[in-house]
C-alpha positions as CSV (number, residue, x, y, z in Angstrom):
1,X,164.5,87.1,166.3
2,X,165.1,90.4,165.0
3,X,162.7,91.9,162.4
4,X,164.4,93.5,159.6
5,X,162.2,97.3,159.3
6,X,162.5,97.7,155.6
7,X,161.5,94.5,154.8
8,X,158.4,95.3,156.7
9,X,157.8,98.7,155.6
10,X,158.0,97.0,152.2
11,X,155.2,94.5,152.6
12,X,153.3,97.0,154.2
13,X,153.1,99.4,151.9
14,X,152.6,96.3,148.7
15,X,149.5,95.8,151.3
16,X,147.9,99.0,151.3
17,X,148.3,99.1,147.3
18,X,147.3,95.5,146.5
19,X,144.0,96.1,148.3
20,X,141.7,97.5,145.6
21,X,140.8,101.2,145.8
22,X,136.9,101.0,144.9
23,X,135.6,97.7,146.9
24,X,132.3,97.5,148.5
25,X,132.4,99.2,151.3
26,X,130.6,101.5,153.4
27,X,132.1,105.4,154.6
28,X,130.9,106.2,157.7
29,X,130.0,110.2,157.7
30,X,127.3,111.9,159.6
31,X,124.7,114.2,158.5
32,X,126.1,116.9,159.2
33,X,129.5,116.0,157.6
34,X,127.1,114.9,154.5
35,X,125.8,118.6,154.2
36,X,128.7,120.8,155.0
37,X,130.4,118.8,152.1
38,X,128.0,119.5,149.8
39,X,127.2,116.3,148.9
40,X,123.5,115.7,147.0
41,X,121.5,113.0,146.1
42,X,119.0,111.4,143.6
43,X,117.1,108.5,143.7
44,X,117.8,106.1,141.0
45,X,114.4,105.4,139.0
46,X,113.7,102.4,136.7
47,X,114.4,102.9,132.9
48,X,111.5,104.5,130.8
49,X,111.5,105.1,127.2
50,X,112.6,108.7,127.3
51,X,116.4,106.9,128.4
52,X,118.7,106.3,126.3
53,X,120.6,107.3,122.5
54,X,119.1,110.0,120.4
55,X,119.4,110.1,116.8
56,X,117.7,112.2,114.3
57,X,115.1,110.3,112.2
58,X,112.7,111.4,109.2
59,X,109.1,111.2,109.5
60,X,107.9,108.8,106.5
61,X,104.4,107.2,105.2
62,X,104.1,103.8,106.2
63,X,106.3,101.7,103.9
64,X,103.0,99.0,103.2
65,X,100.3,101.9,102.2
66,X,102.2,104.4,100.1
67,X,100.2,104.9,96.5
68,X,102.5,107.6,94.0
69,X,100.7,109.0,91.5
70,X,102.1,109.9,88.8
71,X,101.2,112.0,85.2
72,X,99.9,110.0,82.4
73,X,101.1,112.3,80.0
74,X,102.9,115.6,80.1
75,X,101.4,118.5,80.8
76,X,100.9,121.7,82.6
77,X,99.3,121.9,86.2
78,X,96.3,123.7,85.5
79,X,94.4,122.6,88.9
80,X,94.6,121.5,92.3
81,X,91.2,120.5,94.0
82,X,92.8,119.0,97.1
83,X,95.5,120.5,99.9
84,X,98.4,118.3,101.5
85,X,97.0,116.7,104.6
86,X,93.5,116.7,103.3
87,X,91.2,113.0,103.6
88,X,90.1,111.7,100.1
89,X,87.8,109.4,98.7
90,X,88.5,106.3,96.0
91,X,88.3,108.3,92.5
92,X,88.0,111.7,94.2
93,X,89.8,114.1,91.7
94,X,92.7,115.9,93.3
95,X,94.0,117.7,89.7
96,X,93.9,118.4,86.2
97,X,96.5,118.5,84.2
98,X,96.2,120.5,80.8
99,X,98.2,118.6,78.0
100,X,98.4,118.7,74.7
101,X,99.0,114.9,74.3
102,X,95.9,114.3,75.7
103,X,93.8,116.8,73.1
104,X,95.2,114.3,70.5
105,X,93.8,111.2,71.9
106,X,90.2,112.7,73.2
107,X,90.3,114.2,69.4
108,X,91.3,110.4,67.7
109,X,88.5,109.5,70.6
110,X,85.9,111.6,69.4
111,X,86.7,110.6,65.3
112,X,86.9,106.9,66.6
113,X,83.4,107.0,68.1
114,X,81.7,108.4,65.3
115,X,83.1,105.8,62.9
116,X,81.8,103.3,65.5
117,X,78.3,104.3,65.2
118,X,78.8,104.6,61.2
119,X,80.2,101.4,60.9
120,X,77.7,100.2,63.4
121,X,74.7,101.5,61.3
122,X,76.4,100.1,57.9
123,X,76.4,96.6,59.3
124,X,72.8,96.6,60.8
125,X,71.3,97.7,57.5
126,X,73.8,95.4,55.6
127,X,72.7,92.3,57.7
128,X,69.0,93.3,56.7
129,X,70.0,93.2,52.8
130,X,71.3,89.9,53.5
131,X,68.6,88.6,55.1
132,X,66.3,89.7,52.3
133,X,68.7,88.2,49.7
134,X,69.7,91.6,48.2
135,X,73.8,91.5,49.0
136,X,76.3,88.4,48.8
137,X,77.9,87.2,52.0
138,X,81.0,88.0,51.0
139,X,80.1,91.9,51.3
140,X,78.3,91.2,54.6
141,X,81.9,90.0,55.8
142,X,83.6,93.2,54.5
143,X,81.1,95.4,56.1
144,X,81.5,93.4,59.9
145,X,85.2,93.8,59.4
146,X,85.2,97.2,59.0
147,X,82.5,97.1,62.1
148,X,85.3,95.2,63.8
149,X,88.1,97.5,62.7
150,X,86.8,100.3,64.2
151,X,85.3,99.2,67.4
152,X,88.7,98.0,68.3
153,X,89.9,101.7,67.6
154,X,87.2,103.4,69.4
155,X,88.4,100.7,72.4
156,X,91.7,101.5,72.0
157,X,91.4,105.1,72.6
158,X,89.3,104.6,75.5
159,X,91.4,102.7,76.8
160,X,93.9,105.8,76.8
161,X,92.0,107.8,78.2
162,X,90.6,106.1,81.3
163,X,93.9,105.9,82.5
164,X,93.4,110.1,82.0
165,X,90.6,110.0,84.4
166,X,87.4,109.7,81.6
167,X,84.8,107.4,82.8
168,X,81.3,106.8,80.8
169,X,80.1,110.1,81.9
170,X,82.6,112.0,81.4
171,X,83.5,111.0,78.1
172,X,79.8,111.4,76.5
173,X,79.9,115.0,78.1
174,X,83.3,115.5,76.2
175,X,81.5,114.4,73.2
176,X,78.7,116.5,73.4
177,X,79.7,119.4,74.4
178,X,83.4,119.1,74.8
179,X,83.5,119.1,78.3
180,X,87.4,118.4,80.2
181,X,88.7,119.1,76.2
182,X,92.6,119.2,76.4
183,X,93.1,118.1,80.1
184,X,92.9,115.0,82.3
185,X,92.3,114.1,86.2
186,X,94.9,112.8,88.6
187,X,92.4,110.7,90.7
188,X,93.0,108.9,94.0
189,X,93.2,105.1,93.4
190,X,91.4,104.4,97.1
191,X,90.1,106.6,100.0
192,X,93.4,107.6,102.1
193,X,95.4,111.4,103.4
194,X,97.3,113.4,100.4
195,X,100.4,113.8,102.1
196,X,102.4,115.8,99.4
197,X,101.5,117.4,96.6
198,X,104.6,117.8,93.8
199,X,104.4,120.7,92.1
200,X,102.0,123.7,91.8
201,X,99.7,125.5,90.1
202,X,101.6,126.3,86.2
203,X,104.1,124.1,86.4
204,X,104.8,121.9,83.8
205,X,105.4,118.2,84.5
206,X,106.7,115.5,82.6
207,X,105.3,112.2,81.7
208,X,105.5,109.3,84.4
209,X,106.6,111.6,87.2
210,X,105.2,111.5,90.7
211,X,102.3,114.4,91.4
212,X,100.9,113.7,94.4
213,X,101.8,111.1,97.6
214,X,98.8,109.0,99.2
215,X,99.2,107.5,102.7
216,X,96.2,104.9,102.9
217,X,97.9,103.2,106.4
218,X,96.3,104.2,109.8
219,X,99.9,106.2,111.4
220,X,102.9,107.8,109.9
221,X,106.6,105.4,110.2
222,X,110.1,107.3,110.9
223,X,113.0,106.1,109.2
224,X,116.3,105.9,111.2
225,X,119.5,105.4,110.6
226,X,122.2,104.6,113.9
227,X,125.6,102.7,114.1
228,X,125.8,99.3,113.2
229,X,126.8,98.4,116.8
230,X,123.3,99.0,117.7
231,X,122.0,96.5,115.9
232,X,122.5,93.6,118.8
233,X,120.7,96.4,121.3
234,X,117.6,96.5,119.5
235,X,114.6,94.2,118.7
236,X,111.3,94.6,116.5
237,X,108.4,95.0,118.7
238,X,110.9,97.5,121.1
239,X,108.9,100.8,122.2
240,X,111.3,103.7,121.3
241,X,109.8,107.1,121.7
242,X,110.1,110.7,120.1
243,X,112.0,113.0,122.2
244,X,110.3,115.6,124.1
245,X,107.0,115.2,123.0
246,X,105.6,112.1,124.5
247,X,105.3,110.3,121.3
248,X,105.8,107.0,121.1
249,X,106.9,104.1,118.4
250,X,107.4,100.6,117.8
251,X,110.0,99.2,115.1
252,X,108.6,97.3,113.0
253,X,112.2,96.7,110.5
254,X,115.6,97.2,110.7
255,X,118.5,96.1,108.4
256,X,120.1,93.3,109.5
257,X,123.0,94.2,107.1
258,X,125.7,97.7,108.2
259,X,125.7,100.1,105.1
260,X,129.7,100.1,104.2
261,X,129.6,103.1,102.7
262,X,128.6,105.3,106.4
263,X,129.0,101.9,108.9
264,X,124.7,102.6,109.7
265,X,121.8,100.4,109.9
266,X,118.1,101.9,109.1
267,X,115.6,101.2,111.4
268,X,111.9,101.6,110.8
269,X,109.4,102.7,113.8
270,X,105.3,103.0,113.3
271,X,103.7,105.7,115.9
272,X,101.4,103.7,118.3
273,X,98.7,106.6,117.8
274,X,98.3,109.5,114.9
275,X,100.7,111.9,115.8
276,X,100.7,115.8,114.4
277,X,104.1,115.2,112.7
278,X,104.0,115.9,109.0
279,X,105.9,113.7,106.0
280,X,109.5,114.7,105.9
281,X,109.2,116.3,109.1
282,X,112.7,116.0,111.1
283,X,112.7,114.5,114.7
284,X,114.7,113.2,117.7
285,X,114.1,109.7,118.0
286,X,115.4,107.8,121.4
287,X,116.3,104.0,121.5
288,X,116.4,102.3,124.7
289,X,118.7,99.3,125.2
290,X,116.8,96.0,124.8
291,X,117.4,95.4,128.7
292,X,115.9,96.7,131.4
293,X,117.3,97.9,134.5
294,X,117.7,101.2,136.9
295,X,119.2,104.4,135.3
296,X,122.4,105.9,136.7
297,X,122.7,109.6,136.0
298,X,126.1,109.9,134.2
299,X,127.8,112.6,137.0
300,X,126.6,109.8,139.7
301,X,129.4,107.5,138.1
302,X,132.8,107.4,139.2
303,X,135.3,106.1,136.6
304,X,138.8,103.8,137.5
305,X,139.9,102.2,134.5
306,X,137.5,99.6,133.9
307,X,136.3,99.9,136.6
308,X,132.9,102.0,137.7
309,X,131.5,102.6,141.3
310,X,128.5,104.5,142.8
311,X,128.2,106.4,145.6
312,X,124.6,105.0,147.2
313,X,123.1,106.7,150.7
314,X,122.9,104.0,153.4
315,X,121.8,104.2,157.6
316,X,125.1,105.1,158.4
317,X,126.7,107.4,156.2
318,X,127.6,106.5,152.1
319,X,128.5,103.4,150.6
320,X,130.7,102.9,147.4
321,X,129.2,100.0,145.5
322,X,131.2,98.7,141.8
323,X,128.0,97.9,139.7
324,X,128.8,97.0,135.7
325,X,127.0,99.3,133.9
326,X,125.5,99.6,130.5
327,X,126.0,102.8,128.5
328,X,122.6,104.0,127.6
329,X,123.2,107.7,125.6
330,X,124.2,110.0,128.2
331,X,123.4,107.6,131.2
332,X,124.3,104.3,132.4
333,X,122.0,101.1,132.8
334,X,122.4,99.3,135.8
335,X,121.1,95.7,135.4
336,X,121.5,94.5,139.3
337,X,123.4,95.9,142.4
338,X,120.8,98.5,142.4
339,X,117.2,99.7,143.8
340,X,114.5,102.0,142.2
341,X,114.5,104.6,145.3
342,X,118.0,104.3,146.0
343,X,119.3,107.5,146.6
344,X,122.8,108.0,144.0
345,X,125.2,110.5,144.8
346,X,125.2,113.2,141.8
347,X,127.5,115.6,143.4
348,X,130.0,115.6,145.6
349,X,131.6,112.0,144.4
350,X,135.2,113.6,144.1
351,X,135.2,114.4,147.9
352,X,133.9,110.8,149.1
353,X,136.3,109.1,146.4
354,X,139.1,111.2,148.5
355,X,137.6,109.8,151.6
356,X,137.5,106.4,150.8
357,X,141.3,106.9,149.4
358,X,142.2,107.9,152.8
């Protein structure tokens, strides 16, 4: 039978191109071949928390322990007794505030109190007329009313002015020798760090503004906002870590619904321990994927389509392996078909891809 040649050049050559390129094989090159083609190697570690995506987050006070404080009444700064940063006590003063508002009500105090007392005085020697029969009841009425009337004032401008800052003490000092006159205290609601202090010394500051920041929670949070595709990649408990400093976190919320406006999703992560970072400070922040695996160095990876393959160091020279990797940042994630300790191929993969071509 005679065997027609370009039929079988044709099958031939639909052979050698139907096989694929990047199958699991093994390249047979010496030592010496490995070396004069410059070829290096690194071993391929498991995944730590400095791997994978950076995105820049802000440091925040934790969400659960964050007290504003803000002024009663408008006023002008005259004060600060605390810096940012600095550990305070429940009803430690950290300002006064000199306001004019306030002058008013310590003033309608002051009248309010003294009426008190008169009307006080008026009833107690009224209630001894009527017990001796001297006055009607009807008079002893009037004169509790009035009692009444302005013990219900006095109260009522008390009550003003303890949300200044005036306890007991303070206000009979204020009354006697007209101690704190014109100002009021912005006073720390429980013991915890100021963290920011809004304004300074002279400035003038409206009513119901924010002064002064208290953290009262153990660490500092970072808020961090990354691409809704992350969302499936991430879980709360995960470990991500600050990069470059050692620092790490653990998320604790994330929005389960993508912002439309950007296509984002925040994330909020506690430090494990205190940490030197300052509120509003700016940071790197690094998530890990959610899976765990061996991390590929990205110039280990040789691309082919769909298709990725890398170069691993065996007994007798290099083998190509196709591994499905995970895109972790600016490396890969390898799940299986890979060792810690392995030693990748990070340069030289253009040469041994020309090898294995043939």
């Amino acid at each position: 039978m005679k065997l027609n040649f370009t039929k079988y050049r044709f099958l031939v050559l639909f052979a050698l191109f139907s096989q694929p390129l990047f199958a699991q094989e093994n390249l047979a090159i010496s030592d010496a071949d490995i070396s004069r083609m410059g070829i290096v190697f690194a071993p391929a570690q498991v995944m730590d928390n400095d791997a994978g995506a950076s995105f820049p987050a802000t440091v925040i006070n934790s969400p659960d322990s964050i007290a504003t404080l803000s002024a009663r009444f408008p006023g002008v700064i005259e004060q600060w007794q605390q810096t940012s940063g600095s550990l305070v006590s429940a009803g430690e003063v950290l300002a006064t505030i000199r306001s004019p508002e306030v002058l008013l009500i310590q003033n309608d105090w002051i009248a309010a109190s003294s009426a008190l007392e008169n009307s006080d005085f008026e009833l107690g020697k009224d209630q001894a007329l009527f017990d001796q029969g001297v006055i009607s009841e009807q008079r002893l009425s009037q004169t509790r009313n009035r009692q009444q009337q302005a013990a219900f004032n006095e109260k009522s401008a008390r009550a003003q002015l303890s949300l200044a800052g005036f306890n007991d003490a303070r206000l009979n000092t204020l009354r006697e020798n007209g101690t704190g006159l014109g100002i009021y205290l912005i006073q720390a609601p429980v013991s915890a760090v100021l963290t920011q202090r809004m304004g300074n010394v002279g400035d003038y500051v409206e009513a119901n503004t924010p002064v002064a920041y208290l953290n009262s929670g153990e660490h500092r949070w970072v808020s961090i906002h990354v691409p809704g595709r992350f969302a499936t990649d991430i879980d709360i408990g995960q470990t991500l870590a600050v990069e470059g400093s050692g620092q790490l976190l653990t998320l604790r919320q994330k929005d389960y619904a993508i912002d439309s406006s950007n296509q984002t999703i925040e994330l909020l992560a506690e430090f494990n321990v205190d940490s030197s970072f300052t509120t509003g400070q700016l940071v790197s922040v690094v998530l890990p994927p959610s899976r765990q695996g061996i991390l590929v160095p990205d110039r280990a990876v040789v691309h082919r389509g769909n298709v990725t393959t890398v170069y691993v160091r065996s007994n007798t020279g290099v083998e190509a392996r196709e591994l499905d990797l995970l895109s972790v940042g600016a490396e890969y994630l390898a799940e299986t078909g890979l060792r810690a300790g392995e030693l990748v191929v990070i340069q030289g993969s253009a040469v041994l891809k020309g090898i294995q071509l043939g």
